[in-house]
C-alpha positions in Angstrom: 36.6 20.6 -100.7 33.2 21.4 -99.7 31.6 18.1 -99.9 34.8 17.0 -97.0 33.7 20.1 -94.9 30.5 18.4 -95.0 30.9 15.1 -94.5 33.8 16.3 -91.4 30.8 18.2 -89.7 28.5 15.3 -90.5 30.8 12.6 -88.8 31.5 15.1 -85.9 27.7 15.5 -85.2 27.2 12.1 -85.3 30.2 11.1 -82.8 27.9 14.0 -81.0 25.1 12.5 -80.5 25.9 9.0 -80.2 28.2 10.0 -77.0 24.9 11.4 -75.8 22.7 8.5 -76.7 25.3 6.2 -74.8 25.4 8.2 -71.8 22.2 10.0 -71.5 22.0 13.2 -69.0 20.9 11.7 -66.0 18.1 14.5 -64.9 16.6 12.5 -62.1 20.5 13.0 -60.0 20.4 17.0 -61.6 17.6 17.8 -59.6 18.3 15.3 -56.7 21.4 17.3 -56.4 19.8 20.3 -56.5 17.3 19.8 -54.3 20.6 18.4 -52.0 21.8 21.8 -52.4 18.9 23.8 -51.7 18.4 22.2 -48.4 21.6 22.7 -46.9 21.7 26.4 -47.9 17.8 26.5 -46.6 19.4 24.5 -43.1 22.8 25.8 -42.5 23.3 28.6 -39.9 22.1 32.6 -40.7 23.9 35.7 -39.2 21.5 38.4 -39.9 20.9 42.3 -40.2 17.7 43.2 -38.6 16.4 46.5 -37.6 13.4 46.8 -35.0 11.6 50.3 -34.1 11.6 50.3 -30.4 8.8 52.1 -28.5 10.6 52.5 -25.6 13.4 54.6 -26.9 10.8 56.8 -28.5 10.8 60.7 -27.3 14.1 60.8 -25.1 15.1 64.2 -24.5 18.8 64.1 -25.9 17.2 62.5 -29.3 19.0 58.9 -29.4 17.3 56.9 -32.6 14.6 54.6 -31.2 15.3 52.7 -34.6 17.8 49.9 -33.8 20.0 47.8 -35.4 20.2 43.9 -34.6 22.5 40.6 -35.4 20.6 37.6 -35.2 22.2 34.2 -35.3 20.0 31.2 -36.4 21.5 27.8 -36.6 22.0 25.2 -38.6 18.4 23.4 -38.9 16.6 26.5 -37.9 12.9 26.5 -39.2 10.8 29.4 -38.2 7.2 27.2 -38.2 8.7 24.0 -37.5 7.2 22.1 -34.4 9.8 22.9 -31.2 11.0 26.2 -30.6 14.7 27.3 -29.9 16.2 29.1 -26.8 17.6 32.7 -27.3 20.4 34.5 -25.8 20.3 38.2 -25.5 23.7 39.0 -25.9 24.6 42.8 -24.7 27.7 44.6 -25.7 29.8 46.6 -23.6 31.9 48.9 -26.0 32.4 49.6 -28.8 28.4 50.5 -28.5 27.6 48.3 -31.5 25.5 45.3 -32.6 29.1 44.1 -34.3 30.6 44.3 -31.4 31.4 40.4 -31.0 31.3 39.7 -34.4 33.5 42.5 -36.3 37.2 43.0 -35.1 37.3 46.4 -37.3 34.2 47.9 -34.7 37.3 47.7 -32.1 39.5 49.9 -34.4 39.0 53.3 -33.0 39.5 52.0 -29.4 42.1 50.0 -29.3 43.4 52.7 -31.4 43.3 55.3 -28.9 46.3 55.7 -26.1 43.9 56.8 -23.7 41.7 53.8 -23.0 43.0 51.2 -20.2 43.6 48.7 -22.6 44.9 48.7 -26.1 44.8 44.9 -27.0 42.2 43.2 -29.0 39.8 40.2 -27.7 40.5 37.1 -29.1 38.4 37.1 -32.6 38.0 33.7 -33.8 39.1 33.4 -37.2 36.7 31.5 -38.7 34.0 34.7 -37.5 31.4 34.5 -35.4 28.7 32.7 -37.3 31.3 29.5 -37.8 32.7 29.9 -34.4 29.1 29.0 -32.5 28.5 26.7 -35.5 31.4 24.5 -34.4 30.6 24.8 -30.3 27.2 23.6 -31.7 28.9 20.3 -34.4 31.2 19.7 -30.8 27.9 19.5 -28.4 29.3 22.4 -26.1 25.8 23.8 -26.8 22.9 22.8 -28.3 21.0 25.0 -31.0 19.7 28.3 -30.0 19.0 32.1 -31.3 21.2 34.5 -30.0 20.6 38.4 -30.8 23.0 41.3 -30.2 20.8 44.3 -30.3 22.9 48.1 -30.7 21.9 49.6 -27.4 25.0 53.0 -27.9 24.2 56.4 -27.4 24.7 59.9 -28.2 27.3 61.4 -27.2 27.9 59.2 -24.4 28.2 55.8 -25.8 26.9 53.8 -22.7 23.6 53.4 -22.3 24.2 50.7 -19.3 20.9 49.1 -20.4 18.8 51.9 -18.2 15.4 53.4 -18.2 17.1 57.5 -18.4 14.5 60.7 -19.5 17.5 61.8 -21.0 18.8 58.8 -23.4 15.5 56.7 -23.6 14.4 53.8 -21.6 16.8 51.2 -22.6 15.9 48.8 -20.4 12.4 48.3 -21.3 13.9 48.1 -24.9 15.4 44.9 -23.9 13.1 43.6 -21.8 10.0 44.5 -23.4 10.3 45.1 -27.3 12.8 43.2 -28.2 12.2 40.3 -26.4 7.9 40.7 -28.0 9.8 41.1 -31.1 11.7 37.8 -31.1 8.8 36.0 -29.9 6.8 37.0 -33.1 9.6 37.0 -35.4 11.3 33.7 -34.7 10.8 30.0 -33.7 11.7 31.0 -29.6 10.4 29.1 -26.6 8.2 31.8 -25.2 9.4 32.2 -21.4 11.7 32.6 -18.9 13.5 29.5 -18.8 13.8 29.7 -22.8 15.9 33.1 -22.5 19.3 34.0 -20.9 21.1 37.5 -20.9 24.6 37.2 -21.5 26.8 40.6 -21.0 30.3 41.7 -21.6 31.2 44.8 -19.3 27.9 47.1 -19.2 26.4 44.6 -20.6 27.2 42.1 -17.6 25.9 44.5 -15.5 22.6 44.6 -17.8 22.6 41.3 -17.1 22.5 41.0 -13.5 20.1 43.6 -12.8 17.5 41.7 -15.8 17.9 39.1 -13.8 16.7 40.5 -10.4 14.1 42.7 -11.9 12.9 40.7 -14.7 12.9 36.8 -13.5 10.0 36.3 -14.8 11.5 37.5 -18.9 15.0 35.3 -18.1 15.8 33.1 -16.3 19.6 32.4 -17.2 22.1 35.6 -16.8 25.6 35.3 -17.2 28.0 38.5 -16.8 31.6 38.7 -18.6 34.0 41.2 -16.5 30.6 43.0 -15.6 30.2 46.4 -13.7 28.2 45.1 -10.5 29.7 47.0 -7.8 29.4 50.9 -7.8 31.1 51.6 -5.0 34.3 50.7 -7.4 33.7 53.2 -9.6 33.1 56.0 -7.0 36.8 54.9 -5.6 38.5 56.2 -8.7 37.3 59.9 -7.5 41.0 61.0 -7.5 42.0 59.7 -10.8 38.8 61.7 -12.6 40.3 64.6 -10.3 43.2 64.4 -12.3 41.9 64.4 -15.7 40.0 67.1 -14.9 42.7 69.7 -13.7 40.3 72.5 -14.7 37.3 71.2 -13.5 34.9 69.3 -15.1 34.1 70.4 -19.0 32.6 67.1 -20.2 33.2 63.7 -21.8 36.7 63.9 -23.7 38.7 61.0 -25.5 41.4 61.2 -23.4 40.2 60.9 -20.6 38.1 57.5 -20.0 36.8 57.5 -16.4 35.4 61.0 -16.6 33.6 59.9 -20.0 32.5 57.2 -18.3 31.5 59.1 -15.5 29.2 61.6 -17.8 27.8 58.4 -19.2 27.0 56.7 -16.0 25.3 60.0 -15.0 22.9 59.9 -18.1 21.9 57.1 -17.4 21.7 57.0 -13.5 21.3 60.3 -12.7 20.3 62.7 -15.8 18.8 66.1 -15.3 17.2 67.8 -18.2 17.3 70.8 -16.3 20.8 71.0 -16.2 22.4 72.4 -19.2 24.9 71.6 -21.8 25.5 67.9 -20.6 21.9 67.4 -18.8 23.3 65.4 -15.7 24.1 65.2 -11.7 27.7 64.2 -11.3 28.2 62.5 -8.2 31.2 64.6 -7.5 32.2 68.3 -7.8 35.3 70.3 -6.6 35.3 72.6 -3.7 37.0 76.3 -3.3 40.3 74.5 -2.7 40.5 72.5 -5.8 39.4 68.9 -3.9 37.1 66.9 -5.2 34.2 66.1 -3.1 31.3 63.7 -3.1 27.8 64.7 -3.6 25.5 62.4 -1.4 22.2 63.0 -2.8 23.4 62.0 -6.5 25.6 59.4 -5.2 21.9 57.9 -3.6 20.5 57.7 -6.9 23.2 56.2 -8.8 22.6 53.4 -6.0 19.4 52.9 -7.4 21.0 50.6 -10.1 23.5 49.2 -8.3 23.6 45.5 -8.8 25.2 45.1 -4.8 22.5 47.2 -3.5 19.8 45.9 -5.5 20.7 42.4 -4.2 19.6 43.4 -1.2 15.5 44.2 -2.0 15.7 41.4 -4.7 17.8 38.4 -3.4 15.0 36.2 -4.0 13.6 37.1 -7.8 17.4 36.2 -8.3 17.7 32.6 -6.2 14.5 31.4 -8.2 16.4 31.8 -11.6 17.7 28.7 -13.4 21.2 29.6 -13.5 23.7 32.4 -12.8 27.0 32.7 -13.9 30.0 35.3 -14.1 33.7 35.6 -14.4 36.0 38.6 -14.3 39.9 38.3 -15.5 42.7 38.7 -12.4 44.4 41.5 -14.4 41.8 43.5 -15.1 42.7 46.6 -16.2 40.1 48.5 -13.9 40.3 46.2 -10.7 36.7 44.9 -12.3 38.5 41.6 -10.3 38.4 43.7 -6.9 34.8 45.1 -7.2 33.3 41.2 -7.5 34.9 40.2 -4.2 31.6 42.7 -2.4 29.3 41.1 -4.5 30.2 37.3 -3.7 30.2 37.8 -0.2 26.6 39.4 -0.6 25.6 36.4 -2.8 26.7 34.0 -0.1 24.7 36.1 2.9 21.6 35.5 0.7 22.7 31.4 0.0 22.2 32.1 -3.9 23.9 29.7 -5.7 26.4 31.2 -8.6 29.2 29.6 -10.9 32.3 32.0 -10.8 34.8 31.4 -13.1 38.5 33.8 -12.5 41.2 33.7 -15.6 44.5 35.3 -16.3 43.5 38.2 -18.7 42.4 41.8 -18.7 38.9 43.4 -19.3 38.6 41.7 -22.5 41.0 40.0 -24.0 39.9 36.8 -23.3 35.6 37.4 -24.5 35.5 35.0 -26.6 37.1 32.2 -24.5 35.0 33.5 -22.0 31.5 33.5 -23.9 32.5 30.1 -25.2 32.0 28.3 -21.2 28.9 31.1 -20.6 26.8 29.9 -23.7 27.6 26.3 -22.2 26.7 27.4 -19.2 23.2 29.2 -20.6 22.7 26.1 -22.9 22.6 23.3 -19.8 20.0 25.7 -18.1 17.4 26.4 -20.4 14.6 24.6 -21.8 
């Protein structure tokens, strides 16, 4: 019996190796496969966590973190030392105040959430995520390979930052403009000037990116502005409906009541004043003996200061000597965003600059992604 076990385990070894003699392993293909492999996961697109400690935003009074968070998107081919360099999009959020803000639906939660906000509908996410989705507009030729980075530029408490040089929340401007744009140029395979960078903007962000444009031509020289706050006089209109959420007077920024928030956070960043405790700002309106609401001139003054109409007005031609300028607002918008452009386009005809304008039926934001789909074209066929 044990001499059959044998010659069983003999036969079966032989059978074994025979097989293998007749069809050797082929190790040559092994690593040419690889090797295959290797380099597509070495070429194919990168969405990245980054962090970068930003000077500017060092030593602001209300203490906002100057450490910041960053996506990056690199695609598909990207080499960091290889011979050309790639164009980059700055791409600025409006809320939520995140660096996910265009590529996680779940950073849209607590907003759409609440029954306070204007809007309670999501934009239109693309399934496949954000890293696949500018993949695919790159495999269709809508745009040609570039860097885009979505910095967090949020504050505490009040959320918006509106991209503005404030003693109170830090100089967020100069954080764009200056560190993280030095910090893409050393860290990543960019083409070094203006006519390798665009600033694209949803919202605050769109206003960001008008006002980068007129200040800082010579940093970008594409801007394109999704549903962007450009006209301040808009704002100030809604005087009476931040009346009414504020029955008692004004106490602050409160979840339920939008425009007065946003009001707070406008005045942080447009008109702070550390000497003017618990919220350390200059509204632009107060109420009078009676209970009215009433403007307040001097703060007003300030606030238009950083108002893209206005500033059109001293910069008109840092803005015509830009490669390319582009916005488009939604007809429903739910804060008559749609209204506040009409200004603006008749100031950008007196001054002969020339603009793409693109109107669509949607709201505020549900349609960003539609949207930043025709702007990244856009910002693609204008820089070099």
């Amino acid at each position: 019996m044990k001499n059959l076990k044998f010659l069983l385990l003999f036969i079966l070894a032989f059978l074994v190796f025979w097989s293998c003699e007749k069809e050797p392993i082929n190790s040559d293909l092994i690593n040419e496969q690889t090797t295959e492999l290797s380099a597509r996961k070495a070429h194919s697109s990168k969405l990245q966590n980054r962090v970068i400690n930003s000077d500017a935003l060092k030593n602001n009074f209300i203490g906002n973190s100057h450490t910041r968070k960053l996506q990056i998107y690199t695609p598909p081919g990207y080499k960091k030392n290889g011979p050309e360099g790639y164009p980059v999009v700055y791409l600025l959020h409006g809320f939520p105040f995140s660096e996910k803000a265009f590529i996680d639906p779940n950073s849209w939660d607590e907003w759409i959430s609440n029954p306070y906000l204007f809007s309670n509908e999501y934009p239109d996410f693309p399934e496949e995520g954000f890293r696949l989705w500018v993949d695919n507009l790159i495999d269709l030729e809508v745009i040609d390979p570039m860097i885009i980075v979505m910095p967090n530029s949020g504050t505490e408490p009040y959320g918006f930052s509106f991209y503005t040089n404030s003693m109170l929340n830090g100089n967020f401007e100069d954080f764009i403009v200056n560190d993280l744009v030095s910090y893409m140029d050393k860290n990543y395979n960019t083409i070094p000037n203006a006519s390798g960078r665009a600033v694209v903007g949803h919202s605050q962000g769109g206003y960001a990116a008008f006002k980068f444009g007129m200040l800082h031509p010579n940093k970008f020289g594409t801007v394109a502005s999704h549903s962007g706050l450009l006209y301040v006089d808009a704002v100030l209109s809604f005087a009476d409906v931040i009346a009414d959420e504020n029955p008692d007077g004004f106490t602050g920024p409160h979840p339920m009541k939008f425009m007065t928030s946003a009001l707070y956070a406008m005045s942080a960043a447009w008109s702070p004043n550390i000497n003017n405790p618990p919220f350390f700002v200059d509204l632009p309106f107060e109420f009078d003996e009676n209970g009215d609401i009433q403007s307040i001139d001097s703060v007003i003054e300030r606030w238009y200061q950083n108002d893209v109409y206005s500033l059109l007005n001293l910069h008109s031609d840092n803005f015509n000597s830009l490669n390319g300028i582009y916005f488009d607002v939604g007809i429903y918008d739910e804060l008559g965003t749609q209204l506040a452009h009409q200004p603006v386009i008749v100031r950008l005809n007196e001054k002969f600059i020339e603009y793409t304008l693109d109107t669509y039926e949607g709201g505020h934001h549900t349609h960003m992604f539609q949207q930043l789909s025709k702007s990244l074209a856009f910002c693609s066929n204008s820089m070099y």
